[in-house]
C-alpha positions in Angstrom: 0.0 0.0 0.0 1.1 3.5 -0.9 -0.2 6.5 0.6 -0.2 9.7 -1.1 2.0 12.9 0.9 3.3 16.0 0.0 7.0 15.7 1.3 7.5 12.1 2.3 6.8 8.6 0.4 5.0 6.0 2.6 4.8 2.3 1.5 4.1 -0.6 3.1 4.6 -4.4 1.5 6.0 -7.3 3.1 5.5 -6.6 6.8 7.3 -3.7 6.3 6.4 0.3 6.6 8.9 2.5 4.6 8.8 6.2 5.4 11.1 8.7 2.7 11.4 12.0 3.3 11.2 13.2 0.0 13.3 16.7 -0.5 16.1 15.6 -1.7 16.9 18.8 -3.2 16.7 20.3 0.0 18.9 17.3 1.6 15.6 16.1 2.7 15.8 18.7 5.0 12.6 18.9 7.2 10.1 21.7 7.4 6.5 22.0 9.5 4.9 19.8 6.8 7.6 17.5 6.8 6.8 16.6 10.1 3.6 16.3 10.2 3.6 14.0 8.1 6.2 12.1 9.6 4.0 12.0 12.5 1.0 10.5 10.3 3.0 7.9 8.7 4.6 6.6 12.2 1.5 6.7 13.5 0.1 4.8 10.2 2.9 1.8 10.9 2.4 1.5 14.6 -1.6 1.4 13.7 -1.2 -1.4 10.8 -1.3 -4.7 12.5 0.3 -6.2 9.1 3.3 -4.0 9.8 6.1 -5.4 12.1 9.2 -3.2 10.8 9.4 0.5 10.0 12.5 1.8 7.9 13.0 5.2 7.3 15.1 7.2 4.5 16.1 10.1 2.4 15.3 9.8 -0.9 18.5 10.7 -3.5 22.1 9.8 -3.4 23.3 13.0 -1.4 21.3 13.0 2.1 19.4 11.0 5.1 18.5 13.7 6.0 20.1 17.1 7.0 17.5 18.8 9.8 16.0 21.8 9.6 15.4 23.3 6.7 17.6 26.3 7.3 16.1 28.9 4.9 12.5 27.9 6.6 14.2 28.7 9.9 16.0 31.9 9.1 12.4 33.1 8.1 11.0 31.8 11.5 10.6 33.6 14.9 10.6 32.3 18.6 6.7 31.6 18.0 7.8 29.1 14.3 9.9 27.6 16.6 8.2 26.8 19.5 5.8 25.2 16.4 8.8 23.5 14.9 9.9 22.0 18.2 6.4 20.9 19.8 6.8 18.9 16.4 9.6 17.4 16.9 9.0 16.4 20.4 5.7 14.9 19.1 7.8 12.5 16.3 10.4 11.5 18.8 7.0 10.5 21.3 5.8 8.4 18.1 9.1 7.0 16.8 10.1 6.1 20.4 6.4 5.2 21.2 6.1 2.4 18.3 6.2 -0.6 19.5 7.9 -2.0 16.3 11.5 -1.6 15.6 12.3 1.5 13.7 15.4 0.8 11.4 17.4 4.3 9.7 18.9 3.8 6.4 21.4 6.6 5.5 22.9 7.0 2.6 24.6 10.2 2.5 24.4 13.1 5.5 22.9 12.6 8.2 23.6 15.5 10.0 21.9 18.1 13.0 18.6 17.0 13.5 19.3 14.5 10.5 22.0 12.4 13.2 19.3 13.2 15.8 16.6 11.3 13.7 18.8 8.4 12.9 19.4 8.3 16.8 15.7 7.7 17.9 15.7 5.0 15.3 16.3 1.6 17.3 18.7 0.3 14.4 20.4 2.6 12.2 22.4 0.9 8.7 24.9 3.5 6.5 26.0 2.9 3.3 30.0 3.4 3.3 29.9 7.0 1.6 27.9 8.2 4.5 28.5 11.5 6.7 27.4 11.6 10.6 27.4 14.7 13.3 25.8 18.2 14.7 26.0 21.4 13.2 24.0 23.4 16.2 26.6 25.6 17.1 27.8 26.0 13.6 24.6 27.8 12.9 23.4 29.3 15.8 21.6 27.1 17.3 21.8 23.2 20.1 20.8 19.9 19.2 18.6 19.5 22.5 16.0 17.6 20.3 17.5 14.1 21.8 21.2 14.8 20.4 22.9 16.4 23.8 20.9 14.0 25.7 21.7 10.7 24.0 24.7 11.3 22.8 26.4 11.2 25.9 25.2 7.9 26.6 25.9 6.3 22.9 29.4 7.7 22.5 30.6 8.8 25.8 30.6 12.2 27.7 33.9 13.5 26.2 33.3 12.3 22.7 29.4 13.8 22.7 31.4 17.2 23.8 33.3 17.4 20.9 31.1 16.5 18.6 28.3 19.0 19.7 31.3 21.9 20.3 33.2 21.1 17.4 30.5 20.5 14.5 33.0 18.4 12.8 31.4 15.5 10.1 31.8 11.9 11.2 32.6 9.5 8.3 30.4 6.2 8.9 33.5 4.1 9.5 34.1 6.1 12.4 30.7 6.7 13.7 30.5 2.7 13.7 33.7 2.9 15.4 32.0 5.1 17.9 29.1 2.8 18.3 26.8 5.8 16.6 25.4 3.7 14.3 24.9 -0.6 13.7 26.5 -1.2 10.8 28.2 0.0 7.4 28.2 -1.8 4.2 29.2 -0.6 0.7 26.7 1.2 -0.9 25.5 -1.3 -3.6 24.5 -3.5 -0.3 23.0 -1.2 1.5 19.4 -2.5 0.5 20.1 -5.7 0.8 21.3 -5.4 4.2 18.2 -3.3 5.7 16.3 -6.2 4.3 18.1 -8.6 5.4 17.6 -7.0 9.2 13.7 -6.8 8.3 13.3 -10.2 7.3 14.8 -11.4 10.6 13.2 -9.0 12.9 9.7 -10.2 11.0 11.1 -14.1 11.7 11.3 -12.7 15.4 8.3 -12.6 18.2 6.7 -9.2 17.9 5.2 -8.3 21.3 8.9 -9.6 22.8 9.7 -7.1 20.9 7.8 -4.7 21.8 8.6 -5.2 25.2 11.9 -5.3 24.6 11.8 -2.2 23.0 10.1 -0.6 26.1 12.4 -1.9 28.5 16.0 -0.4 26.4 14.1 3.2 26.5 13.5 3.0 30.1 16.3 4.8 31.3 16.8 7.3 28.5 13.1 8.1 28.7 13.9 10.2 31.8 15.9 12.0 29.5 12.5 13.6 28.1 12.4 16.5 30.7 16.0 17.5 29.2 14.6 17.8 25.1 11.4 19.9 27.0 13.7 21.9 28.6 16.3 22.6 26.0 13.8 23.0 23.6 12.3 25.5 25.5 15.5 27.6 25.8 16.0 26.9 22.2 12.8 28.9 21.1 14.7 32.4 22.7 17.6 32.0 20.4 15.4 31.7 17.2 15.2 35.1 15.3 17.8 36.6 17.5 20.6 38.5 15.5 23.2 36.1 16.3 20.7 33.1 15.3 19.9 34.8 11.7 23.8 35.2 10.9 24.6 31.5 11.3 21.1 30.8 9.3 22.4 33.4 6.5 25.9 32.7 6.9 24.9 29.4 5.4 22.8 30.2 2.8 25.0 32.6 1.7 28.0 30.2 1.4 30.3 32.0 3.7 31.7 31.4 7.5 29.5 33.1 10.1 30.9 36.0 11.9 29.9 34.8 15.9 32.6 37.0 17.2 30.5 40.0 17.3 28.1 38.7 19.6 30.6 37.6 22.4 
């Protein structure tokens, strides 16, 4: 079954619910509508009792996904991104929610809320030309949409420093190194391993799963008061002179000037 959206692709066949955002010349960069719809077709898996895995993509070569859309956001204010980020909240609550596993496939970035998304996926399988990390900083702005709160406790507390501080990109060999993601394969087996996974997680017993599933979240689920809290904070940055210069900085292809604000 097919479902028709406006800026992702949802299909289910086999037992399995795939989810693509479809922007790929955007990066597959999310906006409002993008996750909305995210939020439908999660909610569209979890509901489908024919469904037992979810995968989710970018469509294209180039991207996962790369977060916010940054020219949406350079056009937002506090108010856009208190919107923005009650979204988000509500599509981690759904992702995490699901009772199914929730696989990422990335081929290409996955970066800022892009390496955030790939991190509430239970499972996460990269293709070998794939690119990992935050960017928050680099634009004005935190990953306190589950990347300061889980990174600590995927990579480490040093390495989730530097790689919130330092916005530097992750090749996928490294970020399996770094436990960040499952697996990496070259990129003409990157479909064939995802299935592979699905076909042996459909084999498996689904409410154990479920369960299971419920049980791994339990501790980082009392993380959810951090993401509420940050996000919070996060809305006063939006539309603030200092914010708008690392938007414009990077839509105008040149390094943002952040000194002036110290």
């Amino acid at each position: 079954m097919t479902s028709s959206f406006q800026d992702i692709i949802y299909d289910t066949s086999g037992g399995v619910a795939r989810i693509t955002i479809n922007r790929p010349e955007k990066y597959n960069a999310f906006r409002e509508e993008t996750l909305v719809e995210l939020i439908e077709a999660f909610t569209l898996a979890e509901q489908d009792r024919e469904v037992g895995v979810v995968v989710i993509t970018g469509a294209g070569e180039k991207a996962f996904c790369s977060g916010g859309d940054i020219a949406w956001e350079d056009a937002s204010d506090p108010r856009g991104a208190a919107r923005m980020n009650r979204l988000t909240s509500n599509l981690s609550l759904v992702m995490r929610g699901c009772g199914k596993p929730v696989i990422a496939r990335v081929r290409g970035f996955a970066v800022g809320g892009g390496n955030e998304l790939q991190m509430l996926c239970d499972l996460t399988i990269a293709s070998d030309d794939s690119t990992f990390g935050q960017a928050g900083p680099k634009m004005g702005s935190v990953p306190v949409w589950w990347g300061t709160q889980l990174l600590p406790r995927i990579v480490g507390e040093r390495k989730a420093r530097e790689i919130v501080m330092l916005c530097e990109r992750i090749p996928a060999k490294e970020a399996l190194e770094l436990r960040l993601i499952n697996k990496v394969v070259p990129v003409a087996e990157l479909d064939a391993a995802v299935d592979a996974w699905c076909e042996r997680l459909l084999s498996l017993s689904p409410q154990a799963l479920r369960v299971a599933k419920i049980s791994l979240n339990f501790e980082s689920d009392q993380l959810w008061a951090s993401v509420q809290h940050g996000q919070q904070m996060i809305n006063f940055i939006h539309g603030t002179d200092e914010f708008h210069e690392g938007t414009q900085a990077f839509l105008e292809k040149r390094a943002p000037n952040f000194a002036q604000f110290r």
